[in-house]
C-alpha positions in Angstrom: 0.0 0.0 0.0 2.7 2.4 1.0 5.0 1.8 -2.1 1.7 2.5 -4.2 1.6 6.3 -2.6 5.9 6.5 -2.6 5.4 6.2 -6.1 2.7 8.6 -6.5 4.0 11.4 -4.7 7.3 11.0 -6.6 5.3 11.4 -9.8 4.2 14.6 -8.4 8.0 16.0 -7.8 7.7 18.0 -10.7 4.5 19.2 -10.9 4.9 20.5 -7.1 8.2 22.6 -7.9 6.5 24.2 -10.5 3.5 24.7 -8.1 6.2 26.4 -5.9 7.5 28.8 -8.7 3.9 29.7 -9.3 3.0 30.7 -6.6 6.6 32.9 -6.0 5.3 34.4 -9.6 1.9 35.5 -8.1 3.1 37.2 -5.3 5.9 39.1 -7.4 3.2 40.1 -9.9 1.4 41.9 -7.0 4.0 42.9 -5.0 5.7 44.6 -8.0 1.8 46.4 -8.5 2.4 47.8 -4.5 -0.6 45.6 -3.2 -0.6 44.5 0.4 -0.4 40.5 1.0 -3.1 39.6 3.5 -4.1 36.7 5.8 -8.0 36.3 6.9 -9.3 33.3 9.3 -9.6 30.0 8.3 -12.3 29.1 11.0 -15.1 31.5 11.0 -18.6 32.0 12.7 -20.4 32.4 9.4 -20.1 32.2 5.9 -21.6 34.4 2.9 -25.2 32.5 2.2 -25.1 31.1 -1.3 -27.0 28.4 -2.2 -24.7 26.7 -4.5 -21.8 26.9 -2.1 -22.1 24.3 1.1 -19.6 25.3 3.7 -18.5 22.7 6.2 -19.2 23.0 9.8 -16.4 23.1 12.7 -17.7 23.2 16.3 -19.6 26.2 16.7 -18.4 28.0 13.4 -17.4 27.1 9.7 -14.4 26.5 7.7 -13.8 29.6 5.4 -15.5 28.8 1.9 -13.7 32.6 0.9 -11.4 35.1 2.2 -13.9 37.6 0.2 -15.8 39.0 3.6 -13.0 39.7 5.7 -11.2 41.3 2.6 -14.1 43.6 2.7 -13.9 44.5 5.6 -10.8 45.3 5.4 -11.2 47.6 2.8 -13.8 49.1 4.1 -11.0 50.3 6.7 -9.1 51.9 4.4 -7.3 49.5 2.3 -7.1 49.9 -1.2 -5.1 47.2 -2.8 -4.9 43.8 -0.9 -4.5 40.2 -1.9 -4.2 36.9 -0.4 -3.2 33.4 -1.1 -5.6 31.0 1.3 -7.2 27.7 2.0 -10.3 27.6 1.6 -13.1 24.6 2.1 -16.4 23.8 0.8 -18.7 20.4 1.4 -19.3 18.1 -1.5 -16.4 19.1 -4.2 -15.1 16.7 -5.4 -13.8 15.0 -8.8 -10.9 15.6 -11.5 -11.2 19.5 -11.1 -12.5 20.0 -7.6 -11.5 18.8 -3.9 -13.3 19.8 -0.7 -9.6 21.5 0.3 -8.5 23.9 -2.1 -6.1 27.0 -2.6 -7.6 30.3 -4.0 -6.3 34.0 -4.6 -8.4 36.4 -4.3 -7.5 40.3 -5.3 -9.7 43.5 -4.3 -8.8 47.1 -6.0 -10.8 50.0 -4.6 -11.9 52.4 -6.9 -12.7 50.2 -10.5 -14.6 47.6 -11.9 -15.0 44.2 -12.9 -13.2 45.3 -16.1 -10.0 45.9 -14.7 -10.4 42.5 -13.0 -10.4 41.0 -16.6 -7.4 43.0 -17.6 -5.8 42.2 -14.4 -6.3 38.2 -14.8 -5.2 38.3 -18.6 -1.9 39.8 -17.4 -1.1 37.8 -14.7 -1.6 34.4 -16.9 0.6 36.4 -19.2 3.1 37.2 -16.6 3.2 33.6 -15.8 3.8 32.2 -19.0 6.5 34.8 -19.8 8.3 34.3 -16.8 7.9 30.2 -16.8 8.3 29.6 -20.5 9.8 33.2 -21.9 6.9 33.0 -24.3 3.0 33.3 -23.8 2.2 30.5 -25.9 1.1 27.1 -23.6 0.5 23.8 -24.3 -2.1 22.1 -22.6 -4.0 19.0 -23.7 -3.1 19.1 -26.9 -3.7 22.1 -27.6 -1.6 25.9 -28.0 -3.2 28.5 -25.6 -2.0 31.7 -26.1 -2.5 34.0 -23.6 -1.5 37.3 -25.3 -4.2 40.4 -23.9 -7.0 41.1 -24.8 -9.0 37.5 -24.5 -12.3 37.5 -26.3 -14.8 38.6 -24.3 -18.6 37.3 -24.8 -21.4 38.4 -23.3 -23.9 35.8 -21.1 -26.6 37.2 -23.5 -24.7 36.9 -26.5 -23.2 33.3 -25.9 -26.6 31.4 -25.2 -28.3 33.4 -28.0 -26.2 32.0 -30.2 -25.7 28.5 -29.1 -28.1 27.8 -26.9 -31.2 29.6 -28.8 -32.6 31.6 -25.5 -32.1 34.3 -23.5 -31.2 33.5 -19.7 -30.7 37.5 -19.0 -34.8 38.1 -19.7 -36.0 34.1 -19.0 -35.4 33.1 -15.4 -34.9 29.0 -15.6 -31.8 28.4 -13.7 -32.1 24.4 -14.1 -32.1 25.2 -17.4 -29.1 27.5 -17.6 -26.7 25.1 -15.9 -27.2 22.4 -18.3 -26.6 24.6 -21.1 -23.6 26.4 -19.9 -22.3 23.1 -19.3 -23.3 20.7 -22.2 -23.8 23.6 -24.6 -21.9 26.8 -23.5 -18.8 26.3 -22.8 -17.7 23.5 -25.3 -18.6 25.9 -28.2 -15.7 28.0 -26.4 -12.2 28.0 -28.4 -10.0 25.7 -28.2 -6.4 27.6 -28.7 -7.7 31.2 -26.7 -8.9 32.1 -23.3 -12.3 33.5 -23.6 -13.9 35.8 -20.5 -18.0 35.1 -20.0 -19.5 38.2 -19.0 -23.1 40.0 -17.8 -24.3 37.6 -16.0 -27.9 37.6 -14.9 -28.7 40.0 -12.3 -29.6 36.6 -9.7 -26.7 34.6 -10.4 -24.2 37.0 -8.4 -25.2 37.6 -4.9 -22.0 39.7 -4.3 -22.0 41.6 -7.2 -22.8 45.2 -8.3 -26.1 45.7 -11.3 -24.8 47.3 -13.9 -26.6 50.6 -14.0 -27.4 51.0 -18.0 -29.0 47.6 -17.9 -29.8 46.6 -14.3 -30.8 43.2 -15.8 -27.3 42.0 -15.4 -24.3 41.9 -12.5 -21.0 42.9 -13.9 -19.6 39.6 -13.3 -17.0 37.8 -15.3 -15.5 34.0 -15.3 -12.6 32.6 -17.0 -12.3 30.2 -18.9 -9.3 28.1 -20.2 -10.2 24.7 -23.0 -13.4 24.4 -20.6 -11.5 24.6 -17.6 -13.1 27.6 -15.3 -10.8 29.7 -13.7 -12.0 32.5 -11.9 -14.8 34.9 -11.0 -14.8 38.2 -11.0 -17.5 41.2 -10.0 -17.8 44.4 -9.3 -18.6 44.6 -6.1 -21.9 45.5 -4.4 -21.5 48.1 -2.3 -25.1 49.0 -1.0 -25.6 47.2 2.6 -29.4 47.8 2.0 -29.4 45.7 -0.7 -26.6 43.2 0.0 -28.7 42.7 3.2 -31.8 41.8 1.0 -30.1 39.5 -1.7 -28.8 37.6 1.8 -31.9 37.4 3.7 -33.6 36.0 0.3 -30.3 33.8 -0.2 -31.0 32.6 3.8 -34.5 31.7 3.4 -33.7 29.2 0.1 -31.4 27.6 1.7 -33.2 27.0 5.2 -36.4 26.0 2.9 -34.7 24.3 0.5 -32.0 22.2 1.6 -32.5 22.4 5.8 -29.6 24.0 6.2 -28.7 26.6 9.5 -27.6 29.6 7.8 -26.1 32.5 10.5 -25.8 35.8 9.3 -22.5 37.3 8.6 -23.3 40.8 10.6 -20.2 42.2 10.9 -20.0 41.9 7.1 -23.1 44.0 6.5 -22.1 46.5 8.7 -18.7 47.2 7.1 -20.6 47.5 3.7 -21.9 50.6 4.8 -18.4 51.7 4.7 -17.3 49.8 1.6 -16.3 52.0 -1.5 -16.8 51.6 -4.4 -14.3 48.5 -5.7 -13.9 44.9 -7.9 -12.2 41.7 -7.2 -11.5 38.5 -8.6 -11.1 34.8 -6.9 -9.1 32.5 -8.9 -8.3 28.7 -8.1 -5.5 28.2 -7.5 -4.6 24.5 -8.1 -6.7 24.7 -11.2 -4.3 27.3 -12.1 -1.0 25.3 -11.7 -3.2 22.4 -14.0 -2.7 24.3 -16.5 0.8 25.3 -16.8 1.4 21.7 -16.0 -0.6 20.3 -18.6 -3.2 18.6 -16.3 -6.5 18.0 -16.1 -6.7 16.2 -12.9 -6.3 18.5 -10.2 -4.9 15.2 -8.2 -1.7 15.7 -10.7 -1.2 19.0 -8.9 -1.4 18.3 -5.0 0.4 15.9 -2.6 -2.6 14.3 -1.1 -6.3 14.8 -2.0 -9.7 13.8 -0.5 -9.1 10.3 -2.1 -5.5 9.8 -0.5 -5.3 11.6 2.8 
């Protein structure tokens, strides 16, 4: 049994170096940008309430799911550029991309937009690729990503017009939208290019801001890589009436729904009162070193997972 998991984890030498140089990349890319590196807590007395996100219960508090709420509030202090490389934990993930313990950056800049969340992603995949390969050309799964900014950009409204035949920003069937964003969506996405999904419905972002021409949509963005998603970015919402609302309505789903206690994160909702006006991004991190290790098993990328602890 033992020699079985030697010769795993010596497999793994490789792909854990260059986990090691990747993450001495990302905090040189901020660092060189004058952001401050944070740490938040790992065990916490409550949790944002989102319905697709099950957190898992410690004692009498929660494993962190997201630095997000703390990083709040800590811009809501004062702090204008922050960003933090944690471990984060959420119930029932698992499989070839996902495990219930996982590694995420997350990034806040106060005064901007989910935009320069887009830009800021694009060049750090770039910055990556420069500094790990000297070009911005990758090869993963068979296929040659380059990373050069801009990526396309398509809209939510836009993609599932077009592929899907129906409009998910005017029709609200969210059964239906996660089968087709799944078994429609994103394999029409190019192979050789990152492409950035945009405008999401205004339900399907409990954190983010509404975009104010068309209030139909949150300015939220993901990533994604040959099908592989890589991060999620918003503008942030920064009206603790509202927050308040889209949580107490979040709260009551999940209690009615699935029977699950849901406490209140109240020192959160009070610091959004204070919160300016900002954007941020999370970003998985061992999904990340996947693919500059030309991986799709997210098991290839860590010492011990769910399956082998």
């Amino acid at each position: 049994m033992y020699s079985d998991e030697r010769q795993r984890l010596k497999r793994l030498k490789d792909n854990l170096k260059r986990r090691m140089q990747i993450l001495g990349l990302i905090r040189s890319f901020f660092n060189e940008q004058g952001f401050l590196e944070v740490e938040t807590p790992v065990f916490i007395p409550s949790v944002a309430p989102e319905r697709y996100i099950k957190p898992i219960e410690c004692q009498n508090g929660y494993l962190s799911t997201s630095p997000e709420l703390y990083m709040k509030r800590m811009l809501a202090a004062g702090y204008t550029t922050i960003y933090q490389i944690s471990r984060c934990f959420r119930a029932e993930e698992k499989g070839r991309h996902h495990n219930p313990e996982f590694s995420m950056l997350e990034w806040y800049r106060v005064g901007t937009d989910y935009l320069q969340m887009i830009t800021d992603t694009e060049n750090l995949f770039y910055y990556i690729a420069m500094k790990l390969f000297g070009k911005p050309v990758v090869s993963y799964l068979g296929h040659n990503i380059d990373l050069t900014p801009p990526w396309e950009r398509k809209t939510v409204h836009d993609a599932f017009r077009d592929i899907a035949g129906w409009n998910p920003i005017i029709m609200d069937d969210e059964k239906r939208f996660d089968e087709d964003i799944v078994l429609k969506i994103i394999p029409s996405f190019p192979s050789s290019r990152p492409i950035v999904l945009m405008d999401y419905p205004a339900k399907m972002a409990s954190l983010a801001r509404l975009n104010k021409t068309n209030p139909q949509v949150a300015e939220r963005a993901e990533f994604f890589i040959s099908g592989l998603e890589m991060a999620n970015a918003y503008s942030e919402l920064t009206d603790h009436l509202e927050q308040a609302n889209r949580f107490a309505e979040e709260k009551w789903l999940i209690e009615s729904e699935q029977n699950r206690r849901v406490v209140s994160p109240d020192k959160f909702l009070e610091a959004v009162k204070h919160l300016p006006v900002c954007a941020g991004n999370a970003l998985g991190i061992d999904r990340l070193v996947m693919f500059f290790c030309n991986t799709d098993q997210i098991q290839d990328v860590m010492p011990f997972t769910a399956d082998t602890a």
